[in-house]
C-alpha positions in Angstrom: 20.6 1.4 6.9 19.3 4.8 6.3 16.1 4.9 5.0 13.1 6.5 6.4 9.9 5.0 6.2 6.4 6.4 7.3 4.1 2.8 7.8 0.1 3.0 7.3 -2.1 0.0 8.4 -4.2 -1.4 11.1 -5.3 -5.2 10.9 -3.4 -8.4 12.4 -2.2 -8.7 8.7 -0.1 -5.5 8.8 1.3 -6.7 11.9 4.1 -8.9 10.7 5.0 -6.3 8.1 5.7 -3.1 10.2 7.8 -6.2 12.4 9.8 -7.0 10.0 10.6 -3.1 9.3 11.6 -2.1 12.5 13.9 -5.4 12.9 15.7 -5.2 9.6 17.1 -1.2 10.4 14.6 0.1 8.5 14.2 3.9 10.8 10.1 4.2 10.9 9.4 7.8 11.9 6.1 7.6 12.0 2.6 5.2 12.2 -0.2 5.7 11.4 -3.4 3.7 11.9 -7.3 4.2 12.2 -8.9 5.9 15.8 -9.5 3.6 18.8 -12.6 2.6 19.0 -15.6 2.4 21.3 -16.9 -1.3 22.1 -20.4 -2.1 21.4 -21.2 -1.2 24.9 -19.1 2.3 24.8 -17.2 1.0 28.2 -13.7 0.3 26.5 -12.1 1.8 24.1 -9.8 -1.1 21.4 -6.6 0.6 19.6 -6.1 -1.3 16.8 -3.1 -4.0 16.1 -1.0 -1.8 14.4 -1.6 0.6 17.2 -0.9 -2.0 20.4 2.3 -2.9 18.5 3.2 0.2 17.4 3.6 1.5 21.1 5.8 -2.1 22.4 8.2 -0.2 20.0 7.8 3.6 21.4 6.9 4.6 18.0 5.4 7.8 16.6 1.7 6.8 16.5 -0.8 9.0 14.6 -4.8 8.1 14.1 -6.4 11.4 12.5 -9.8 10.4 11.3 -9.3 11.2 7.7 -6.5 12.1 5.5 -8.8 13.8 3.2 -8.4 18.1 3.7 -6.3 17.1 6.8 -3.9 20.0 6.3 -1.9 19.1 9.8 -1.2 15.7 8.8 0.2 17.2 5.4 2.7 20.0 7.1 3.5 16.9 9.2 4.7 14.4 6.7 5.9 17.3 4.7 8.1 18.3 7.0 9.7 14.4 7.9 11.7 14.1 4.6 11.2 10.4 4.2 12.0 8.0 1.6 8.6 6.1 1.2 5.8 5.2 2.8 4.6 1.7 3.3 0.5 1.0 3.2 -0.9 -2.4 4.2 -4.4 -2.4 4.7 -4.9 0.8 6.4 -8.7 1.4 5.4 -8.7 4.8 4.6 -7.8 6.7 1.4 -4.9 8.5 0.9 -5.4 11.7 -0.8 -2.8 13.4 -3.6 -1.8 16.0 -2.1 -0.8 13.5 0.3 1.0 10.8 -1.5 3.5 13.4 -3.1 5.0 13.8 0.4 7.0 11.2 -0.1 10.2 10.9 -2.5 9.4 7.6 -3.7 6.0 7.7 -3.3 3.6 5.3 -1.5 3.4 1.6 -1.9 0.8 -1.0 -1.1 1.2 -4.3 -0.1 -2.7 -6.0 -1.5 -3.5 -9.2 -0.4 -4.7 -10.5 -3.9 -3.2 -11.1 -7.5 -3.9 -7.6 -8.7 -6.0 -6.6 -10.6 -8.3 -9.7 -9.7 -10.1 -8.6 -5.7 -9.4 -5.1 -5.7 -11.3 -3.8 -2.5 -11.3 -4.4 1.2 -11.9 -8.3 2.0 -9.8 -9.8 -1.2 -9.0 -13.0 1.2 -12.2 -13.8 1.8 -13.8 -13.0 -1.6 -11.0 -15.2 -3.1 -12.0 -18.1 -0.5 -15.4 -17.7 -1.2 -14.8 -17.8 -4.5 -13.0 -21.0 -4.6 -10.2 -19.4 -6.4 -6.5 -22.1 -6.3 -4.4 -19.5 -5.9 -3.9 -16.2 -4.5 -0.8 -13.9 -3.1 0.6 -10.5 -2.5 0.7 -7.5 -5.3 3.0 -4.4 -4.5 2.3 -1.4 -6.2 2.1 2.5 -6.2 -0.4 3.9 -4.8 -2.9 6.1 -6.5 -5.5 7.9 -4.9 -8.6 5.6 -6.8 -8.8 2.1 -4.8 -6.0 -0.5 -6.0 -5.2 0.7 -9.7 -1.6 1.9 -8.9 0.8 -0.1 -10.9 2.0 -3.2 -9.8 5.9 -3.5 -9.4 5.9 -7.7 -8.2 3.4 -9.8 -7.6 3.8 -13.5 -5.4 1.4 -16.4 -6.0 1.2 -19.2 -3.6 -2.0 -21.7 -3.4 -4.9 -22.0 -1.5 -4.6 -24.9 0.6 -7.5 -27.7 1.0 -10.2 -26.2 3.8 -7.6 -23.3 4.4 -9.7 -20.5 6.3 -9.6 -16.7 6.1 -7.6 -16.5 9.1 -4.9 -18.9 8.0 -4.6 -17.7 4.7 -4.2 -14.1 5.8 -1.4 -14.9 8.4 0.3 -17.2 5.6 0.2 -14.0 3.6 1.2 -11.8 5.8 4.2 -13.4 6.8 5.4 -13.9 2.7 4.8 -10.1 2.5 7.0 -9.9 5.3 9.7 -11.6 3.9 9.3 -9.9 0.4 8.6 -6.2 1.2 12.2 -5.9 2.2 14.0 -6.7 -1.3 11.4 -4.3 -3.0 11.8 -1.2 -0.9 15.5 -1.9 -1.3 15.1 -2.2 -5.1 12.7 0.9 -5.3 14.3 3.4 -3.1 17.6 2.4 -6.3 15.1 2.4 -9.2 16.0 -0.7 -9.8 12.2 -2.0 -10.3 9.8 -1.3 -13.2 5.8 -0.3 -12.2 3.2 -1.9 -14.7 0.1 -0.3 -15.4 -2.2 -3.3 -14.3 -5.0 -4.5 -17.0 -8.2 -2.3 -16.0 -10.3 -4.4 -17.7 -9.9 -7.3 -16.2 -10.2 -5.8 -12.4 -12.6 -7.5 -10.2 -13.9 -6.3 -6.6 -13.9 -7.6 -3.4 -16.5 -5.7 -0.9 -16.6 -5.8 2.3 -18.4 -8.3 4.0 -21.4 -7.9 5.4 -23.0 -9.8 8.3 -25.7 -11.0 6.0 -23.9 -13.0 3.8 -23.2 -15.1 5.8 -26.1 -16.8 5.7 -26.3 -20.3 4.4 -28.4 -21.3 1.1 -28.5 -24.8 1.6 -29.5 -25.7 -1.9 -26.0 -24.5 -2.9 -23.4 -27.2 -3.7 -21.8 -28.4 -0.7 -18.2 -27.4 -1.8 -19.7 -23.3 -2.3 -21.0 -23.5 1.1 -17.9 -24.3 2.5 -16.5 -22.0 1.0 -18.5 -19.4 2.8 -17.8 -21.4 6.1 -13.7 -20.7 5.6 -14.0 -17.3 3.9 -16.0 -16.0 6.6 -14.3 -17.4 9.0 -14.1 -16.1 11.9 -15.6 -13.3 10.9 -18.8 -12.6 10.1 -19.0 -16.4 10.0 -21.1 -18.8 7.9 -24.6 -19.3 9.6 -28.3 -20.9 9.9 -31.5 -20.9 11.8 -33.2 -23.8 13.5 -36.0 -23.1 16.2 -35.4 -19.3 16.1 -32.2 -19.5 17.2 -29.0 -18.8 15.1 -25.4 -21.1 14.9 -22.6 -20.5 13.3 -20.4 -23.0 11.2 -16.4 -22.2 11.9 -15.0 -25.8 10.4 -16.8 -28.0 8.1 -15.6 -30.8 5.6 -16.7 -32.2 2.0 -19.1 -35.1 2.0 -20.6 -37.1 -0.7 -24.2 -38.4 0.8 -27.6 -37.7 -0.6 -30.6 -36.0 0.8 -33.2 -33.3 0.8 -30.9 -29.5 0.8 -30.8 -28.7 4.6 -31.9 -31.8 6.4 -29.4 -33.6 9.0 -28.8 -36.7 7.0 -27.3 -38.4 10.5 -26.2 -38.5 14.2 -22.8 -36.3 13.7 -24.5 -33.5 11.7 -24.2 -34.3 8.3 -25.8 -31.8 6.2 -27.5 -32.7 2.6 -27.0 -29.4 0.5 -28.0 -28.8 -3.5 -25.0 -31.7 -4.5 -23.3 -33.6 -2.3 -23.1 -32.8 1.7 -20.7 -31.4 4.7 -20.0 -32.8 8.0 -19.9 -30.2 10.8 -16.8 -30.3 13.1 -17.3 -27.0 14.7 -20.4 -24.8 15.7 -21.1 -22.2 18.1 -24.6 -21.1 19.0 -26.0 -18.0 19.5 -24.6 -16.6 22.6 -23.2 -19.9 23.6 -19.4 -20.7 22.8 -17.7 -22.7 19.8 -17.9 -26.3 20.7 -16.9 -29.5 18.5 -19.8 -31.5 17.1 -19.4 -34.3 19.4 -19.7 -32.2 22.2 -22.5 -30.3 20.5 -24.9 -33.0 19.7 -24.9 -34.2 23.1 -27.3 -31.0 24.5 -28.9 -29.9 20.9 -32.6 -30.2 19.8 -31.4 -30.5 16.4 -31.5 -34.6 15.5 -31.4 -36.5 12.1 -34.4 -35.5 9.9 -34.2 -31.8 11.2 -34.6 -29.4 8.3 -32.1 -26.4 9.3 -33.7 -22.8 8.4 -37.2 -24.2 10.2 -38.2 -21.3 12.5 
């Protein structure tokens, strides 16, 4: 196998796909993937996934800061005569000048069913969302954010308390599996692009820390929701005594009570309709510890009203 493939990402979810690549002859000349960066505390400096993996395979790593008037990184590709260039969640944009490097172009492997959650968290929106389904959409790139046209899209369903983390691996690995057949297929112009439907396009933003925390006059079902689409990160969290706690695992309950009060001994939450039952919680500073475990050092007893400060 011949062809020549420049790869673009940088999250765990890209992972799998370069994998699957460099183990199926595909000849990757080049990677590229967003700066290290400095830790909160400036002492260490974390490549990113793509990066760490990209280097186990003595690949050509590159991490310019921007793509955008970066006329090195366009003699470079220029000058690599590759067939196409394979994008999964690479968080940067790719500008046109760039995109026409490539023969066939650049494709993007989107982790939603295009154009429902265009944007940068469409896992978690969809979680959040409590959309059934979700799934993988390949298209062509185009330099505005996830409007390409879409040449194959794969649906597969959300499963019952299925978190952000799970769902993205479970992704990951089908776009693993399917990105082979479709570079084959476009590299022979054997697929057909289809201008996705505009006006039905919906947005997933990124996440921020904020959001995550809990309304308890929501419906129980919403605010797990949150819980698994947040999960792990930025997580799904309240107050009690000044002092914040994340939720990481929670399930469906049907008791009655006041939105926010422990309702009994295990952590039973009342919310706006029905309940949840904590399984997992980490406080502030403190590490993630089943409920069982938890309840045995915590102030926070039956008739506690969560969000007190």
């Amino acid at each position: 196998m011949s062809e020549k493939i420049v790869f673009m990402g940088t999250s765990y979810f890209a992972v799998p796909i370069l994998k699957s690549l460099y183990q199926n002859g595909f000849e990757v000349l080049a990677v590229y993937t967003q700066p290290p960066k400095k830790s909160n505390r400036g002492q260490k400096v974390n490549k990113s996934p793509i990066h760490l993996f990209a280097e186990t395979l003595n690949l050509d790593i590159r991490t310019p800061p921007t793509l955008l008037n970066n006329q090195e990184e366009l003699n470079f590709l220029k000058n690599l005569n590759f067939d196409l260039a394979v994008v999964v969640a690479y968080g940067q944009i790719i500008p046109n000048d760039i995109l026409n490097c490539s023969r066939k172009k650049f494709i993007n492997i989107h982790a939603s069913l295009l154009p429902k959650w265009r944007g940068a968290a469409p896992i978690q929106r969809a979680i959040t969302n409590l959309d059934v389904e979700t799934g993988i959409s390949i298209m062509k790139i185009k330099e505005k954010l996830d409007t390409g046209p879409v040449c194959n899209i794969y649906k597969t369903r959300i499963l019952n308390n299925e978190n952000s983390e799970e769902l993205s691996a479970r992704l990951s690995n089908l776009a693993a599996e399917k990105i082979l057949q479709n570079i084959e297929e476009i590299l022979e112009d054997k697929v057909k692009f289809v201008e996705q439907k505009h006006s039905e396009a919906t947005y997933a933003k990124k996440v921020e820390k904020l959001e995550g925390k809990i309304d308890w006059k929501n419906d129980a079902e919403k605010i797990i929701g949150k819980i698994n689409g947040f999960y792990p990160s930025p997580g799904a969290w309240f107050s009690f005594n000044g002092k914040r706690y994340k939720i990481l695992k929670a399930l469906l309950s049907a008791s009655k009570g006041k939105p926010g009060y422990v309702l009994d001994e295990n952590l039973e939450i009342a919310c706006g309709s029905n309940s949840l039952k904590i399984l997992e919680i980490q406080r502030e500073g403190k590490r993630v510890q089943k409920t069982n475990e938890f309840i045995l050092g915590t102030k926070i007893k039956i008739g506690s009203k969560l969000d007190d400060v």
